[in-house]
N, C-alpha and C positions, 0 to 999 in steps of 0.2 A: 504494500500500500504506500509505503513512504516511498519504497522506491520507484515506483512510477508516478509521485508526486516530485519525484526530485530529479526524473529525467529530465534530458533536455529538452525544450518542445522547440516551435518555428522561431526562425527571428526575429525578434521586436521591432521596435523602433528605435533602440539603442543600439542595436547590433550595425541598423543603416547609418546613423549616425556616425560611425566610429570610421565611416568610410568619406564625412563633408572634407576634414581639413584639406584633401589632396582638390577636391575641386576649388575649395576656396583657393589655393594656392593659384592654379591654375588662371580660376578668372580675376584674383588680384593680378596672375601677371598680364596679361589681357588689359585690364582698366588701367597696370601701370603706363605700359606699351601705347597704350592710345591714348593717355592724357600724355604721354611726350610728344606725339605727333602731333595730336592738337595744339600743345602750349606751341610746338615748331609753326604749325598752319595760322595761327592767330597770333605769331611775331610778324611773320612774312604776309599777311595781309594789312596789319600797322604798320609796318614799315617796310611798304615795295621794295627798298630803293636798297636793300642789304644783300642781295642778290645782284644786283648791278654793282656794286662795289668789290665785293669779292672778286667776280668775274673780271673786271677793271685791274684788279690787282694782283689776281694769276696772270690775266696777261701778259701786265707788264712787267711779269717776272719771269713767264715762258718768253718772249722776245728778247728780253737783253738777256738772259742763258744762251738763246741759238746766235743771237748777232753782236752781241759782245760789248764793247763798250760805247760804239757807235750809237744805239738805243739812248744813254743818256748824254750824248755831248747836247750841250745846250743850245745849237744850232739846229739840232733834228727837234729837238722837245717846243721848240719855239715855232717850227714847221708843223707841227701835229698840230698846235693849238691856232696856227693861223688855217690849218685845212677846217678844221671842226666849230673855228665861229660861227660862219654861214653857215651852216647844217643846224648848230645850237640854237641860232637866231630864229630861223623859219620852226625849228622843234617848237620852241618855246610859244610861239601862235599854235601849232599842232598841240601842243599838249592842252591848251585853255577848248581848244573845241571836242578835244579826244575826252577830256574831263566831262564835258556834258553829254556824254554819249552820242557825239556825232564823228564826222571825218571831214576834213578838208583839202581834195585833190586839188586846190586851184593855188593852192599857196604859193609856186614855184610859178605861174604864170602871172600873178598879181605881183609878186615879187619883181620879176622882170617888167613889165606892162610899169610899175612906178619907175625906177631906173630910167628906161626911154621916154615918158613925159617929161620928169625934171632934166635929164641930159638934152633931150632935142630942144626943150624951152628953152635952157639957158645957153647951149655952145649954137645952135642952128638958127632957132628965132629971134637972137637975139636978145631976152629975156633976162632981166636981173636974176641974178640967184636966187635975193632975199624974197622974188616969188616963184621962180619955176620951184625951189624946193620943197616949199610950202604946200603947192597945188600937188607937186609927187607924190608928197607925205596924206595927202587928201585923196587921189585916185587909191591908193590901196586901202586905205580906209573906206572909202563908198564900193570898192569890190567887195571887199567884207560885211559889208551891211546888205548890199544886196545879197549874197548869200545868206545871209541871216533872216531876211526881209521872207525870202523864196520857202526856205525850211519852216519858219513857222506862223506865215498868212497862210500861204498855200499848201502846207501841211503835206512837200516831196520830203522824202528821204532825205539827208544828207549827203550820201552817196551822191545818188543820181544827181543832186541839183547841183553838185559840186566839183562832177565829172562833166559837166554840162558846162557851167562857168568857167571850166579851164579848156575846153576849146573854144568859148568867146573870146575871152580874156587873149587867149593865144591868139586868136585872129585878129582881134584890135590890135595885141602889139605889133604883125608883122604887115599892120595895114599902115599903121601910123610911123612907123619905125622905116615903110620899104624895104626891111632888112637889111638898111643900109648899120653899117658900124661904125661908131666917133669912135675916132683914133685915140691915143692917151695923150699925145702931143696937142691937140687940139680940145679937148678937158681943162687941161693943166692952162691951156691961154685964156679962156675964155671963163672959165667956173671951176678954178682952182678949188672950193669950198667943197665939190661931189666929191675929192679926192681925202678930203679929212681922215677918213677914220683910215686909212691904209699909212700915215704918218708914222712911222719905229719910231721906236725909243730900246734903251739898252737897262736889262732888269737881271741883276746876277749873272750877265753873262750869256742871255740868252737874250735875240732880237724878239722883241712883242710890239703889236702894234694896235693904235685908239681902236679899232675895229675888236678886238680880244677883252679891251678895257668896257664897250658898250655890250658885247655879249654878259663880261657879269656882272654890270649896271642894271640891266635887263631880267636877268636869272632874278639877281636879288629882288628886286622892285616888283614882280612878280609872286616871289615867293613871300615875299610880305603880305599881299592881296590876300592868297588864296589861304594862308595859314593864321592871321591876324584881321582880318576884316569880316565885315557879316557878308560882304559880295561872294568873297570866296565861298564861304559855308554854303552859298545859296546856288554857286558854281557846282559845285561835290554833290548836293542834293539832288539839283534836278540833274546831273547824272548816272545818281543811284536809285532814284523812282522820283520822278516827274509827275505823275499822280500824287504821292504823300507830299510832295514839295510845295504843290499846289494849294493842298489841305493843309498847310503848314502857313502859307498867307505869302508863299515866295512866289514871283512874278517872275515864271517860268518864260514865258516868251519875251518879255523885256530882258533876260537873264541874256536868250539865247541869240538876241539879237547882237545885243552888247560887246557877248563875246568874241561872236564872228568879224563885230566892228573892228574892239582888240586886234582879233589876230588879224586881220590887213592891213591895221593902224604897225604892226609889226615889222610883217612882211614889207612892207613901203622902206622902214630904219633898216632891214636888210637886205635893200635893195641898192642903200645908200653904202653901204658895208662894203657890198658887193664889186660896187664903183671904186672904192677906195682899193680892194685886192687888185685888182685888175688893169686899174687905172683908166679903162676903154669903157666904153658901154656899148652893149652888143646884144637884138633883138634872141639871141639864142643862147644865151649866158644862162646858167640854172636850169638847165634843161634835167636835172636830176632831185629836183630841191623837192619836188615832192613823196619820190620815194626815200628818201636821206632823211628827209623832218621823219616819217612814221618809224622810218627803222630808227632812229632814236629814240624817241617815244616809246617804242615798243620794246626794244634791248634795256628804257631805264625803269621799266616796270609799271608802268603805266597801264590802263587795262583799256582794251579796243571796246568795252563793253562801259565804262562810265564810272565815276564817282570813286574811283580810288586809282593813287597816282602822284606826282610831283615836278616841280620844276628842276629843283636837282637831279633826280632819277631822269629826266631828258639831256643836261650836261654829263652827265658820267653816261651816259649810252654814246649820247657824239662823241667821248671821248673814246671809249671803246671803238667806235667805227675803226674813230684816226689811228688807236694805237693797231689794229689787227691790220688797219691799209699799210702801216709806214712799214708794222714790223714785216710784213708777208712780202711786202717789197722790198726793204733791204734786206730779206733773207733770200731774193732772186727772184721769189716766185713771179708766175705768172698772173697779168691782173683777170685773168678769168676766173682763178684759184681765188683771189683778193676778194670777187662779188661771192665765191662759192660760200667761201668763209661763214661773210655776213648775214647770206639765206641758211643758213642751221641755225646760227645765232640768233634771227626771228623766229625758226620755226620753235626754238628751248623757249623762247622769252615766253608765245603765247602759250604754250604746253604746259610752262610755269604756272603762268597764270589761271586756265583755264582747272589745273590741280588746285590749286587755291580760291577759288569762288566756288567748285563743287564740294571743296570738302567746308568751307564757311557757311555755304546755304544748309 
């Protein structure tokens, strides 16, 4: 009797028990493992731009390993930053429109389009400076607002209306221009002034010039908007939901207007830039500036999709171009190699990105 009161019988609930700690271990490491990815995924959504800097700084340490000391003499380091202003310049409009969830293909035609107003005004019609410059700096600003105007009266695409505005654009300028080129010797007599920012100066040793001084006059002046003012916040909003932006009391279309005015009001001062590198003005000068602005933009983590992004993160992506152009070239290669380069480097940025807005959502 006792003894079959005192066999064993099925196993309890304590018997299952005795089997939790191994799964608790299990899924502690599971929730540890994935709050590290998270805290990873929810740095790298705060702050784009840490990704573009590392990358920045492997490079420039993969290039001067293969080419030697050549990499930092301070006549090459001075030559990167004079190729990457204009690229930085027209990014920096790219980034204020990429930020509201748009795109802006005309920038590298409105760019050029101001240069041959103010250059034909001043060196061909005759034209004081102190207004063909003025009217320059006003056609790329009214390209920009027409873009703006088109996107949200008429409620196209950004795209389309802005693939659309840079074959006007392009037509005007080779209407108005005849494609004819002012020489640099003819600049220089006549509107000495479009020549400014191309002026050197000697900095440690290394040539720089006002043109490199106005890209981060620009960067800065920018980055104070969008990180210190309520315009910016209102910029980041209506590129991360336009509808709650709305419901929020921000004046989404006046937003989006402004901005695009911006970036032409931009595009116009690096057009003047442009003139100063070159010293010529030339109806086909920038014929690259609009795919150059996005891949910077997009290498400095900016997102194609709106409302997270930076101005810095667009100077350290130009940076990156120039450092992969200069070093791939003086390590011999071939510039086909040079473009191949830079199309991986878009395809990681947006791959990057696109892991991080999925695993944030």
């Amino acid at each position: 009797m006792n003894s079959a009161t005192n066999a064993p019988g099925p196993p309890g609930p304590a018997a299952f028990e005795t089997a939790l700690p191994t799964g608790e271990a299990v899924a502690s490491f599971e929730e540890e493992h994935g709050g590290v990815l998270r805290r990873i995924h929810q740095i790298l959504h705060d702050a784009p731009t840490i990704v573009p800097v590392i990358v920045l700084l492997l490079s420039i340490a993969l290039f001067s390993a293969i080419v030697g000391g050549r990499f930092f003499h301070p006549f090459n380091l001075s030559l990167i930053l004079q190729q990457v202003t204009i690229i930085a310049i027209v990014g920096a409009a790219q980034t204020l429109v990429i930020l509201t969830g748009g795109i802006d293909l005309s920038v590298g035609a409105t760019m050029v389009l101001s240069s041959v107003v103010m250059g034909r005004l001043a060196v061909t019609d005759g034209v004081p400076v102190e207004i063909a410059f003025p009217v320059g700096l006003l056609v790329g600003t009214a390209c920009g607002f027409a873009n703006g105007l088109l996107v949200t009266l008429i409620k196209l695409p950004p795209f389309i209306v802005t693939l659309g505005t840079w074959s006007i654009f392009g037509a005007l300028n080779l209407l108005y221009s005849h494609n004819e080129t002012i020489r640099q010797q003819e600049v220089e007599a006549a509107a000495p002034f479009l020549q400014w920012l191309g002026t050197a100066f000697k900095f440690w040793g290394a040539r720089l010039t006002l043109g490199s001084l106005a890209m981060i006059l620009i960067a800065a002046v920018l980055w104070y908007v969008l990180q210190r003012t309520a315009y910016g916040r209102h910029i980041y909003a209506t590129g991360d939901d336009p509808d709650a932006a709305r419901l929020a009391g921000v004046k989404v279309d006046r937003t989006l207007i402004s901005v695009y005015a911006i970036a032409g009001f931009i595009c116009a001062v690096a057009s003047w830039a442009v003139i100063g590198r070159i010293g010529a003005i030339s109806a086909l000068s920038g014929g690259t500036a609009n795919l150059d602005s996005i891949t910077a933009v997009v290498i400095g983590g900016t997102s194609l999709f709106g409302g997270r992004g930076s101005i810095f993160g667009t100077v350290v992506g130009a940076l990156i171009v120039g450092v992969f152009r200069n070093g791939l070239a003086l390590g011999g290669a071939d510039a086909l190699w040079q473009e191949f380069a830079i199309g991986v480097l878009i395809i990681l940025a947006v791959a990057i990105d696109q892991w991080i807005r999925k695993v944030s959502a």
